[in-house]
Short mmCIF file of the C-alpha atoms (twelve columns), coordinates in Angstrom:
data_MODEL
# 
_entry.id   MODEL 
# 
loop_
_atom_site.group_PDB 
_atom_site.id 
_atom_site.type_symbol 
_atom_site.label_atom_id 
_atom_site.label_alt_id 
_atom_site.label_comp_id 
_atom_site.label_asym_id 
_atom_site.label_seq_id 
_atom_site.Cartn_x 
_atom_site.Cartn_y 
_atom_site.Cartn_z 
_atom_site.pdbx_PDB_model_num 
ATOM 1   C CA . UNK A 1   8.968   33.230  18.702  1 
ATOM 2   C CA . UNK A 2   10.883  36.033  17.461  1 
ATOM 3   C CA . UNK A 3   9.801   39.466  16.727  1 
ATOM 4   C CA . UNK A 4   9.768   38.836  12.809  1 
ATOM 5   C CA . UNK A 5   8.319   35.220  13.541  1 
ATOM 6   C CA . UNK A 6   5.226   37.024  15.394  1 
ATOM 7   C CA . UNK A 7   5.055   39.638  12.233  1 
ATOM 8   C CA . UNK A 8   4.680   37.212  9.754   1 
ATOM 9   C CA . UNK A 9   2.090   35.325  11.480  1 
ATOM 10  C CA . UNK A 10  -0.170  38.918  12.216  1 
ATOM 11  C CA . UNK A 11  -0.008  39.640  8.252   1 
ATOM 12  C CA . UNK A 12  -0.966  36.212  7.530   1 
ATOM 13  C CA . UNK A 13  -3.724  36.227  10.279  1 
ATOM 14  C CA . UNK A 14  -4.594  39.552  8.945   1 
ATOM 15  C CA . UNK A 15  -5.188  38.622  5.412   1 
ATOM 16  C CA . UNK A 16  -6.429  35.338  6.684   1 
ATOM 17  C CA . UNK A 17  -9.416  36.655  8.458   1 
ATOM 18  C CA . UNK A 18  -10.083 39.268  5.068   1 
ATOM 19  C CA . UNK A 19  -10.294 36.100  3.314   1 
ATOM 20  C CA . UNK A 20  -7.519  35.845  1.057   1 
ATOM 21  C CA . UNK A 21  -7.343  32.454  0.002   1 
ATOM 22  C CA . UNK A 22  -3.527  31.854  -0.141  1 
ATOM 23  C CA . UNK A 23  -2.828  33.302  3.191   1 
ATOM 24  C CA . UNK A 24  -5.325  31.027  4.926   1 
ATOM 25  C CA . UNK A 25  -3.213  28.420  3.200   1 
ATOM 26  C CA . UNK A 26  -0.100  29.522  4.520   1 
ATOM 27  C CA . UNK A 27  -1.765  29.843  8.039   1 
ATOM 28  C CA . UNK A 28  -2.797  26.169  7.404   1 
ATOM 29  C CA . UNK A 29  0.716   24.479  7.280   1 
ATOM 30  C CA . UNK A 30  1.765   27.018  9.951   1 
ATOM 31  C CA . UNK A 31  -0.668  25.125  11.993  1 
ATOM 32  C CA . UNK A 32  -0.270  22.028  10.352  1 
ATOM 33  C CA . UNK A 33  3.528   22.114  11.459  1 
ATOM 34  C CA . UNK A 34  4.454   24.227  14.027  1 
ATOM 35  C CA . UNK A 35  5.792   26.784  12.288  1 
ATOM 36  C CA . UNK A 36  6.282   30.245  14.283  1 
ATOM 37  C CA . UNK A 37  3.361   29.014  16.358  1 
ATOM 38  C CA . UNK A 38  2.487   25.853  18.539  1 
ATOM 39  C CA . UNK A 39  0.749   22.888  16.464  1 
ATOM 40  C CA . UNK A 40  -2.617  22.185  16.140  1 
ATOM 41  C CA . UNK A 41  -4.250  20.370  13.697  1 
ATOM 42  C CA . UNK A 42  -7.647  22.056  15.099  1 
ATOM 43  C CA . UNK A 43  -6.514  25.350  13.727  1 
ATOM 44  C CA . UNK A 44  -4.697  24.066  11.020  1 
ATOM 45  C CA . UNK A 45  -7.676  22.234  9.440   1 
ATOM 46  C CA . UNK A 46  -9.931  25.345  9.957   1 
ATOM 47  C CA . UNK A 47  -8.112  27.558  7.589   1 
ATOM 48  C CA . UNK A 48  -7.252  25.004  5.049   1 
ATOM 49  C CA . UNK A 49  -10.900 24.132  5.148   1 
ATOM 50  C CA . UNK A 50  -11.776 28.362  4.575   1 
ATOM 51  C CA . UNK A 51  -8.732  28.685  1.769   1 
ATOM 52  C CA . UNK A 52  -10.433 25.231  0.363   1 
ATOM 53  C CA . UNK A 53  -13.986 26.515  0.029   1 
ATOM 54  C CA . UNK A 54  -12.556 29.008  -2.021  1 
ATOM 55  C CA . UNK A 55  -10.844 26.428  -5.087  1 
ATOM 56  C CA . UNK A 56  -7.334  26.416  -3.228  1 
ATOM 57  C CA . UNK A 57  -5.903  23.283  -4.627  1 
ATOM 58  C CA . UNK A 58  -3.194  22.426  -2.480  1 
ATOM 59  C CA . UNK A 59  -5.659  23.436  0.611   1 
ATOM 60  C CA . UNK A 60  -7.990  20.791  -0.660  1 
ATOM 61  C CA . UNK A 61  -5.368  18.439  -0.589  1 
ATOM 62  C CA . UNK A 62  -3.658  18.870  2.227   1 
ATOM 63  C CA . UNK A 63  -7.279  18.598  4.062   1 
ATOM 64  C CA . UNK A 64  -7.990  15.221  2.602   1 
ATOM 65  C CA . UNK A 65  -4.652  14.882  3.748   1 
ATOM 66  C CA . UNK A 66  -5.811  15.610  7.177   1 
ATOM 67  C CA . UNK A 67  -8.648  13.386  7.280   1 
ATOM 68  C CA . UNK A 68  -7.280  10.578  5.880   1 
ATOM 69  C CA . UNK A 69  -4.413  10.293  8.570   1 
ATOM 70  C CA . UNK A 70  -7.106  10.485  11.549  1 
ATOM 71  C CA . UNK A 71  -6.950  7.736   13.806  1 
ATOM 72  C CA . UNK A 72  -10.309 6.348   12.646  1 
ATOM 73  C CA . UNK A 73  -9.847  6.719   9.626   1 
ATOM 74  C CA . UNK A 74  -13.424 4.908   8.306   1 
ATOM 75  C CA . UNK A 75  -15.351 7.654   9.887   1 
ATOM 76  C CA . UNK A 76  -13.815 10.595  8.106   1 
ATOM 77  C CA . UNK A 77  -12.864 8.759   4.879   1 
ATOM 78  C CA . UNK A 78  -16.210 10.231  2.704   1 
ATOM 79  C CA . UNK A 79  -14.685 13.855  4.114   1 
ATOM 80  C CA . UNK A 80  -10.908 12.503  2.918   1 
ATOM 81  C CA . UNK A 81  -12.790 11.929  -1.022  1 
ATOM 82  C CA . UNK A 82  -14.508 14.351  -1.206  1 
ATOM 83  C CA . UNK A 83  -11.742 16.912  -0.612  1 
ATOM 84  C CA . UNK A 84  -9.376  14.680  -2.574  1 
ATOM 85  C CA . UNK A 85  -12.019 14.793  -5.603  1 
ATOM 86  C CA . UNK A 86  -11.833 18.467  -5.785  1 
ATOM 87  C CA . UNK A 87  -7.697  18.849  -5.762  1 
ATOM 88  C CA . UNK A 88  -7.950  16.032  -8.341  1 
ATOM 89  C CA . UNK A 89  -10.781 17.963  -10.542 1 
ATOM 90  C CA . UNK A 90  -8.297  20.775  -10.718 1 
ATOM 91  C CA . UNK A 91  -5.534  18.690  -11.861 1 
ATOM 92  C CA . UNK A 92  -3.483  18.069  -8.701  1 
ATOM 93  C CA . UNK A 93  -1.800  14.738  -9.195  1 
ATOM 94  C CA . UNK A 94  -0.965  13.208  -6.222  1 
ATOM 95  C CA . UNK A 95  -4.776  13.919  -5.316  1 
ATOM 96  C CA . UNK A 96  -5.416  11.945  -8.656  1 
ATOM 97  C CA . UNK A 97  -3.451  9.060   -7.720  1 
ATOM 98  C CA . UNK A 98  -5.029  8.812   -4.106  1 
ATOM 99  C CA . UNK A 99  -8.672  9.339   -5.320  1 
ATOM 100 C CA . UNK A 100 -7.851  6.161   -7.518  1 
ATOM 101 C CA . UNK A 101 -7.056  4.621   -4.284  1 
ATOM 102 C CA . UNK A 102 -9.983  5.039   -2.546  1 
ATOM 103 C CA . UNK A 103 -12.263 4.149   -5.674  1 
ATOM 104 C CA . UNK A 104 -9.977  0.858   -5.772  1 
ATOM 105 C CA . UNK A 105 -10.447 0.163   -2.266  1 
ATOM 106 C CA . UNK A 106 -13.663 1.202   -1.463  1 
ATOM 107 C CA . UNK A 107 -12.789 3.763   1.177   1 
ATOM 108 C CA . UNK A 108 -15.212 6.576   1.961   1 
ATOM 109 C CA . UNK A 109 -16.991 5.717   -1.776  1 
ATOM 110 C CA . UNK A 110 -18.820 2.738   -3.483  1 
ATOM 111 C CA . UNK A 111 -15.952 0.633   -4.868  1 
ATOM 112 C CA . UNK A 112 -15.700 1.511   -8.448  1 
ATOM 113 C CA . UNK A 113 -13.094 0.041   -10.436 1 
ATOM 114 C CA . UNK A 114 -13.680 1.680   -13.870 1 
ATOM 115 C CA . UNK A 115 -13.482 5.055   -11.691 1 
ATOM 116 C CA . UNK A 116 -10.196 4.074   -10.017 1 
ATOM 117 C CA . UNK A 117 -8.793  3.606   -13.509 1 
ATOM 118 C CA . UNK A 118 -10.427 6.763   -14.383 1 
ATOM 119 C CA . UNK A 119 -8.369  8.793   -11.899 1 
ATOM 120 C CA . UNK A 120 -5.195  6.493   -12.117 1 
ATOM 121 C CA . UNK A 121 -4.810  7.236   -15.805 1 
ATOM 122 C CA . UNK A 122 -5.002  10.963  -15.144 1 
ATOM 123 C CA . UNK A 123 -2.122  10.532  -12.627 1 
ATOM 124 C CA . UNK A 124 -0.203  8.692   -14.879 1 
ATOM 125 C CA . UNK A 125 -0.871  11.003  -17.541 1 
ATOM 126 C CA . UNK A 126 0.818   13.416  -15.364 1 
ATOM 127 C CA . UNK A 127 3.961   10.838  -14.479 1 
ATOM 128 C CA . UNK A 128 3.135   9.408   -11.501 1 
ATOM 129 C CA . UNK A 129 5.081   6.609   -11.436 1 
ATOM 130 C CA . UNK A 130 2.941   4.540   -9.078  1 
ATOM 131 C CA . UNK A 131 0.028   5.788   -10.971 1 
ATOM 132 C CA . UNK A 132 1.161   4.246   -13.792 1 
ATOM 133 C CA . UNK A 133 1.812   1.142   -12.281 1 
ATOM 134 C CA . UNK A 134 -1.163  0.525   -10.839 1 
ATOM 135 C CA . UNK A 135 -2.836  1.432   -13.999 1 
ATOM 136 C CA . UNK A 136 -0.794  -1.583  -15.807 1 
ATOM 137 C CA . UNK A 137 -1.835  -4.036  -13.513 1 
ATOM 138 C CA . UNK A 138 -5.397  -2.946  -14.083 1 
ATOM 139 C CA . UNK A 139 -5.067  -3.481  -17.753 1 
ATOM 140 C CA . UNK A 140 -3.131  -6.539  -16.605 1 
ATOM 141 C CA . UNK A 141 -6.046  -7.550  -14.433 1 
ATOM 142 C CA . UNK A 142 -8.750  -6.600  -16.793 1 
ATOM 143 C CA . UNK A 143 -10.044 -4.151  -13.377 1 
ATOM 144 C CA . UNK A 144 -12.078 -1.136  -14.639 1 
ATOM 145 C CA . UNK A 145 -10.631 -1.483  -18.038 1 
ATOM 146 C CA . UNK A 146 -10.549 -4.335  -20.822 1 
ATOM 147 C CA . UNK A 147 -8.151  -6.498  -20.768 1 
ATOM 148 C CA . UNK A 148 -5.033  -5.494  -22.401 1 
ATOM 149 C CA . UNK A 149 -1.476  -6.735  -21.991 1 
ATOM 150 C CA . UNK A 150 0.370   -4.495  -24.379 1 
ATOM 151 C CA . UNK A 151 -1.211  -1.738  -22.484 1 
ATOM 152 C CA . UNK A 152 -0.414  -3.028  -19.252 1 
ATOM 153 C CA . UNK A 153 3.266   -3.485  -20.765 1 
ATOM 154 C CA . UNK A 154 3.579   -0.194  -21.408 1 
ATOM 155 C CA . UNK A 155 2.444   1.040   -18.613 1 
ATOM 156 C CA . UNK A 156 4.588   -0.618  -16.316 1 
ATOM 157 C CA . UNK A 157 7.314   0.643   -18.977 1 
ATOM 158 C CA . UNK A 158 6.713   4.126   -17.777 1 
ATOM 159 C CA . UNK A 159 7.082   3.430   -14.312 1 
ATOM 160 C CA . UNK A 160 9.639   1.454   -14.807 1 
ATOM 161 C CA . UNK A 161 12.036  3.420   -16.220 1 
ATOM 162 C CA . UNK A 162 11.125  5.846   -13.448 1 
ATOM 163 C CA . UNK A 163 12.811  3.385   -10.972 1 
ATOM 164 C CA . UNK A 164 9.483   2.277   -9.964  1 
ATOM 165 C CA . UNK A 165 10.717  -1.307  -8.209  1 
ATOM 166 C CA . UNK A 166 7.680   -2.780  -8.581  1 
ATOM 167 C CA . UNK A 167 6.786   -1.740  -11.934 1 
ATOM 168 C CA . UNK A 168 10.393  -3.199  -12.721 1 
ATOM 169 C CA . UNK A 169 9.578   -6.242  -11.421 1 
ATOM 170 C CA . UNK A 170 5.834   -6.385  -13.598 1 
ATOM 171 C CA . UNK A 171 7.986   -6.186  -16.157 1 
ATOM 172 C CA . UNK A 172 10.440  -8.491  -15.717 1 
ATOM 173 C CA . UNK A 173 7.947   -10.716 -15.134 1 
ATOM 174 C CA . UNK A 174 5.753   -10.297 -18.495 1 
ATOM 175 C CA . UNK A 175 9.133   -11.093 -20.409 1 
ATOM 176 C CA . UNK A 176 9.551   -13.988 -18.279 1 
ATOM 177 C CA . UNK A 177 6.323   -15.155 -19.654 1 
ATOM 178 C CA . UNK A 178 5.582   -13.174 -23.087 1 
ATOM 179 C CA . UNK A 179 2.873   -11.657 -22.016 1 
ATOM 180 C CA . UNK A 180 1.687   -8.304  -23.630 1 
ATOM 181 C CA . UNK A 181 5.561   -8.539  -25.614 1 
ATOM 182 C CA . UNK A 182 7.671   -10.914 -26.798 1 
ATOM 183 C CA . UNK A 183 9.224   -13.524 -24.369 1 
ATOM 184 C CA . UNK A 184 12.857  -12.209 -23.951 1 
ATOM 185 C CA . UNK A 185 14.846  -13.548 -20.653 1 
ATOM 186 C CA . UNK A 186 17.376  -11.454 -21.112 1 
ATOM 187 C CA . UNK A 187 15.285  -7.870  -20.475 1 
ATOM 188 C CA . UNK A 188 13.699  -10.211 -18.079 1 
ATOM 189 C CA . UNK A 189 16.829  -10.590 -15.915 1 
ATOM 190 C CA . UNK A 190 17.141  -6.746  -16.442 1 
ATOM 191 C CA . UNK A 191 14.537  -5.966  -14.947 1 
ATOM 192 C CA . UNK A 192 14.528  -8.158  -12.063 1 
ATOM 193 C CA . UNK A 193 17.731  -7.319  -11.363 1 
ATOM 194 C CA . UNK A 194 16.650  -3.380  -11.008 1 
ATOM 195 C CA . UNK A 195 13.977  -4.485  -8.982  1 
ATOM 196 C CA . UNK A 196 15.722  -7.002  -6.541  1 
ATOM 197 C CA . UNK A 197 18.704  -4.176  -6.285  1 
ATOM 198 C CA . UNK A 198 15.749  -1.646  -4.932  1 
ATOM 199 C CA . UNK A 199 15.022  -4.591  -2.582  1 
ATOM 200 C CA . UNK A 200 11.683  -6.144  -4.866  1 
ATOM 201 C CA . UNK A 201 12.042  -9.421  -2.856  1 
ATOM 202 C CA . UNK A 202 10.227  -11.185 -5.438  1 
ATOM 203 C CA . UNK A 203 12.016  -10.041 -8.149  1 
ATOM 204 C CA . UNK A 204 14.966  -11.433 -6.401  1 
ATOM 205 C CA . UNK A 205 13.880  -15.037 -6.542  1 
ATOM 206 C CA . UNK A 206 12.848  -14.765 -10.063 1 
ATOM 207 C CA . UNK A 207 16.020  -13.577 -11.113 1 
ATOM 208 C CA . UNK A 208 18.026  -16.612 -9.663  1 
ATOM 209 C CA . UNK A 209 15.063  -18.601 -11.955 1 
ATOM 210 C CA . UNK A 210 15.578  -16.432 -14.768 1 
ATOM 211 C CA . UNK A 211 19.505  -16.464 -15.376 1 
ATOM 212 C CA . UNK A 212 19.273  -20.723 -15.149 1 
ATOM 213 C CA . UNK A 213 17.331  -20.457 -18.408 1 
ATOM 214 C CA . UNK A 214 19.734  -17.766 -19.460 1 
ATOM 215 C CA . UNK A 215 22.545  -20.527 -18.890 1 
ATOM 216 C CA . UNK A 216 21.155  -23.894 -17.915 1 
ATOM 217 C CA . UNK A 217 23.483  -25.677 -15.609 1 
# 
C-alpha cells in the first residue's frame, strides 16, 4: 500500500469510527474487495452493518448481499431478507427484485406469492427486465395475482424488448398459441428467433416448429 493508499483509508477510518454513514460504506467495499487493504468479509460486513443501521441503502444491500452468498446459505437467509427488505423499502431495485425472490421461493420468509408479486412489480416498475418477466409469468400463472394473459403479455413485452431472452421466448410462445394477443406466427418466429440467437434453447426448437406453419412443406 502506498502512501496515498494508507491516507485514504485513515480519513475513511476516521470518519468511519465518528459515524458518518457513507464513509463506513466506503470502508465496507474496501473490505468487501481488497481495496488498499487485505480482504475480509469480517470487517467488511461490520461497517456495512454500522452505515446500514443508519438507512444507508446500498449498505443494506450489499449486506443482504453478504449473507445471501454464505456457504450455508439457509441459516443466514432471514438476516439476507431482512436487510434486503429495507434497501427495497427505500426504493433500491435490484433489492426489489431479490426480495421477490425470496417471497417466491420461500427463503428466509413464509412463502408468499401475492408478496413476491408485490415486490416484483415494484422492480419492474423501475425496469428490471427480469423483474418484469417474472412478473408476466405470474400473471401468466395466476401466482399472487389473478389470472391475466394480456397482462402477462405485456409484461413479458417490456422485458422483451430489453433483450430479456427469456421474456423473448414467453412471448414468442403466447403468439404461437394466442394467448393474452392475437395468434400471429410471424412475431412468433420473431421472437424466438431473438431468443434462440441469445442461446434460449427452447426457443430454438420452437422456431424450427414455428416457420413449418409459416411455410408448410
Amino acid at each position: 500500500m502506498n502512501d496515498d493508499e494508507n491516507e485514504t483509508v485513515l480519513l475513511h477510518l476516521s470518519a468511519a469510527e465518528q459515524g458518518d454513514a457513507d464513509a463506513q460504506y466506503v470502508l465496507g467495499t474496501m473490505y468487501e474487495h481488497g481495496k488498499n487493504v487485505d480482504k475480509n468479509h469480517k470487517e467488511a460486513e461490520k461497517w456495512y452493518r454500522l452505515a446500514a443501521e443508519q438507512g444507508h441503502v446500498i449498505a443494506q444491500y450489499n449486506l443482504g448481499n453478504m449473507f445471501r452468498n454464505r456457504k450455508k446459505y439457509d441459516k443466514y437467509s432471514e438476516q439476507a431478507a431482512h436487510w434486503y427488505r429495507l434497501a427495497a423499502e427505500q426504493g433500491h431495485v435490484i433489492a426489489q427484485y431479490n426480495l421477490g425472490n425470496i417471497y417466491n421461493k420461500g427463503a428466509g420468509v413464509t412463502q408468499d406469492y401475492e408478496q413476491a408479486a408485490h415486490w416484483y412489480r415494484l422492480a419492474a416498475e423501475q425496469g428490471n427486465a427480469t423483474a418484469q418477466n417474472n412478473l408476466g409469468f405470474m400473471y401468466n400463472d395466476g401466482r399472487g395475482v389473478d389470472k391475466d394473459h394480456n397482462e402477462a403479455v405485456r409484461w413479458y413485452r417490456l422485458a422483451a424488448e430489453q433483450g430479456h431472452a427469456t421474456a423473448q421466448y414467453n412471448l414468442g410462445f403466447m403468439y404461437a398459441k394466442g394467448t393474452g394477443v392475437a395468434k400471429d406466427y410471424e412475431q412468433a418466429a420473431h421472437w424466438y428467433s431473438l431468443a434462440a440467437e441469445q442461446g434460449e434453447d427452447g426457443a430454438k426448437k420452437d422456431l424450427k416448429r414455428i416457420r413449418k406453419k409459416i411455410r408448410p412443406q
